[in-house]
N, CA, C and O atoms as a DFTB+ gen file, in Angstrom:
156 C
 N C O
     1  1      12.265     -29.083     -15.267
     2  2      11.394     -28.014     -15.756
     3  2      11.724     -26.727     -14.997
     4  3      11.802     -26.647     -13.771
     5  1      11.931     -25.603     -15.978
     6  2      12.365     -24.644     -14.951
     7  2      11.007     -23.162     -15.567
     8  3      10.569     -22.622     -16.583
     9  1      10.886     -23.152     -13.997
    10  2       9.846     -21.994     -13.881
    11  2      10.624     -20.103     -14.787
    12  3      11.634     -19.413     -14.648
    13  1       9.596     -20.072     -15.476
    14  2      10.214     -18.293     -16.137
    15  2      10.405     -17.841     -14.512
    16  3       9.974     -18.415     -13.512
    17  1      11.340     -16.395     -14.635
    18  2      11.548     -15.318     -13.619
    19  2      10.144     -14.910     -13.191
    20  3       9.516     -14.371     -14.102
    21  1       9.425     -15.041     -11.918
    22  2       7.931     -14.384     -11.802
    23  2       8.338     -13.705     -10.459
    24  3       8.983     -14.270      -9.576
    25  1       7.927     -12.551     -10.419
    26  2       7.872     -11.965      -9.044
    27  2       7.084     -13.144      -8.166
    28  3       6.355     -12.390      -7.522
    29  1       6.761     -14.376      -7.738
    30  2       6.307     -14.402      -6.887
    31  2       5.976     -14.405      -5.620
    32  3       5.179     -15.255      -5.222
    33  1       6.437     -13.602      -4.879
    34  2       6.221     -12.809      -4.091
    35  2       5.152     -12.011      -4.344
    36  3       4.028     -12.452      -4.107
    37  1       5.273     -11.080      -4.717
    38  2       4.961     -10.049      -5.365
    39  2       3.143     -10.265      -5.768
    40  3       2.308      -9.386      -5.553
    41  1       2.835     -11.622      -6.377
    42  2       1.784     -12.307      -6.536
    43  2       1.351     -12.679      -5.904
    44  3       0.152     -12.751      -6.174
    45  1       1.829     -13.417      -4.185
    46  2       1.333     -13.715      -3.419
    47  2       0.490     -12.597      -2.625
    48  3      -0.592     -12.570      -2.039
    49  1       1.583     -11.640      -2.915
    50  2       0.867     -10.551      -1.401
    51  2      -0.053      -9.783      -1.964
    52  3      -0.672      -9.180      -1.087
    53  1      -0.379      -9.562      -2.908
    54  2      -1.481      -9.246      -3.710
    55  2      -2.763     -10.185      -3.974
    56  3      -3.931      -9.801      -3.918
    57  1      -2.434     -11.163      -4.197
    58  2      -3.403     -12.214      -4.234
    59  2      -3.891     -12.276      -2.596
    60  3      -5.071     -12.171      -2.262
    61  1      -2.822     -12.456      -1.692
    62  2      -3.314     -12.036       0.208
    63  2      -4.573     -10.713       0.219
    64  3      -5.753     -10.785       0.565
    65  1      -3.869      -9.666      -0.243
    66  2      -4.448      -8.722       0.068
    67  2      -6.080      -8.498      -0.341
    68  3      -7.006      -8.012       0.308
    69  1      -6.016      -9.057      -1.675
    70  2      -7.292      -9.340      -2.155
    71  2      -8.250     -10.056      -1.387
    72  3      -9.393      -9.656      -1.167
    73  1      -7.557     -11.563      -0.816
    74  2      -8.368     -12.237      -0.043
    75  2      -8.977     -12.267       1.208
    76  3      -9.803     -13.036       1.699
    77  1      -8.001     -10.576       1.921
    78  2      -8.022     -10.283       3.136
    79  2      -9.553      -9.231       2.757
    80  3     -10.577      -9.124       3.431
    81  1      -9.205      -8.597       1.487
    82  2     -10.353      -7.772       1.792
    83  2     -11.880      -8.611       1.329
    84  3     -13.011      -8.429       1.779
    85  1     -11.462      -9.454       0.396
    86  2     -13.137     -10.145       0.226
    87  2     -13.816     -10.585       1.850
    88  3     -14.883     -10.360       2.420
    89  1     -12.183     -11.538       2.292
    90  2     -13.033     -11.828       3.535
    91  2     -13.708     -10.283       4.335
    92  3     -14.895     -10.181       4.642
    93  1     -12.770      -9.292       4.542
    94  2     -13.655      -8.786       5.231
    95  2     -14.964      -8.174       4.730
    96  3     -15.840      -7.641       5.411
    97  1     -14.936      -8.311       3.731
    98  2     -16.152      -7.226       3.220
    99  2     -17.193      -8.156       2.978
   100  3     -18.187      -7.813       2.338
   101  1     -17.009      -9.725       3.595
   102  2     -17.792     -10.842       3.723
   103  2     -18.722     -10.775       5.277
   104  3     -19.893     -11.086       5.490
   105  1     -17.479     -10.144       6.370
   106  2     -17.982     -10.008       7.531
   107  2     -18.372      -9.237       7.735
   108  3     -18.623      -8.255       7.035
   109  1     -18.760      -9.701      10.037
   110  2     -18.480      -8.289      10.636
   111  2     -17.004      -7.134      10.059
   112  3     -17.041      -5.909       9.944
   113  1     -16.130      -7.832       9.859
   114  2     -14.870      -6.840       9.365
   115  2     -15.141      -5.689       8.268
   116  3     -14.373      -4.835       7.824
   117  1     -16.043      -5.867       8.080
   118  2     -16.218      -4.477       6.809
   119  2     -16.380      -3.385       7.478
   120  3     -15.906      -2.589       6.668
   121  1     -16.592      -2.977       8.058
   122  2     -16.536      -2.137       9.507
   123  2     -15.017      -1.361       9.517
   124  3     -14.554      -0.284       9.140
   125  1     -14.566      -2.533      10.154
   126  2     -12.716      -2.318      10.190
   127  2     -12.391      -1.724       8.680
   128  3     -11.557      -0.854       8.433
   129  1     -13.059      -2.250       7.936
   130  2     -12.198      -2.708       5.991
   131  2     -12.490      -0.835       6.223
   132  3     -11.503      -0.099       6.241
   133  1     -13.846      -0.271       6.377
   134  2     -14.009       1.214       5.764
   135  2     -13.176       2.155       6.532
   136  3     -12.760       3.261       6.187
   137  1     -12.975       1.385       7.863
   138  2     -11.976       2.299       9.063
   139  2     -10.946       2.334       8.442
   140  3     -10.347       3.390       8.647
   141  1     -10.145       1.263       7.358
   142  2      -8.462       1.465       7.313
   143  2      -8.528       2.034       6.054
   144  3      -7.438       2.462       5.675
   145  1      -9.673       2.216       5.088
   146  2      -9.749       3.184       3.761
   147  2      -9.807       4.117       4.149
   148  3      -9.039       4.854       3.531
   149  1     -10.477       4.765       5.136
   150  2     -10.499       5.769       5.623
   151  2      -9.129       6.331       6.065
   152  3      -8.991       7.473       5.627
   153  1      -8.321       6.005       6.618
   154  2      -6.716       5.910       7.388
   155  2      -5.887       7.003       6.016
   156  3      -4.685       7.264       6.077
């Protein structure tokens, strides 16, 4: 079985990034999360 061409990569670090910000905006880290929007 062969997988189509998918960036995945590309899917991962996006799907990361997403999960980095739920977590923080779960925690204390939302703090940090508005400091690096701010940046």
């Amino acid at each position: 079985m062969k997988l189509p061409s998918v960036p995945w990569k590309n899917i991962a670090a996006i799907g990361g990034a997403v999960e980095t910000r739920l977590w923080l905006a779960t925690r204390p880290g939302k703090h940090m999360l508005n400091h690096l929007s701010a940046a």
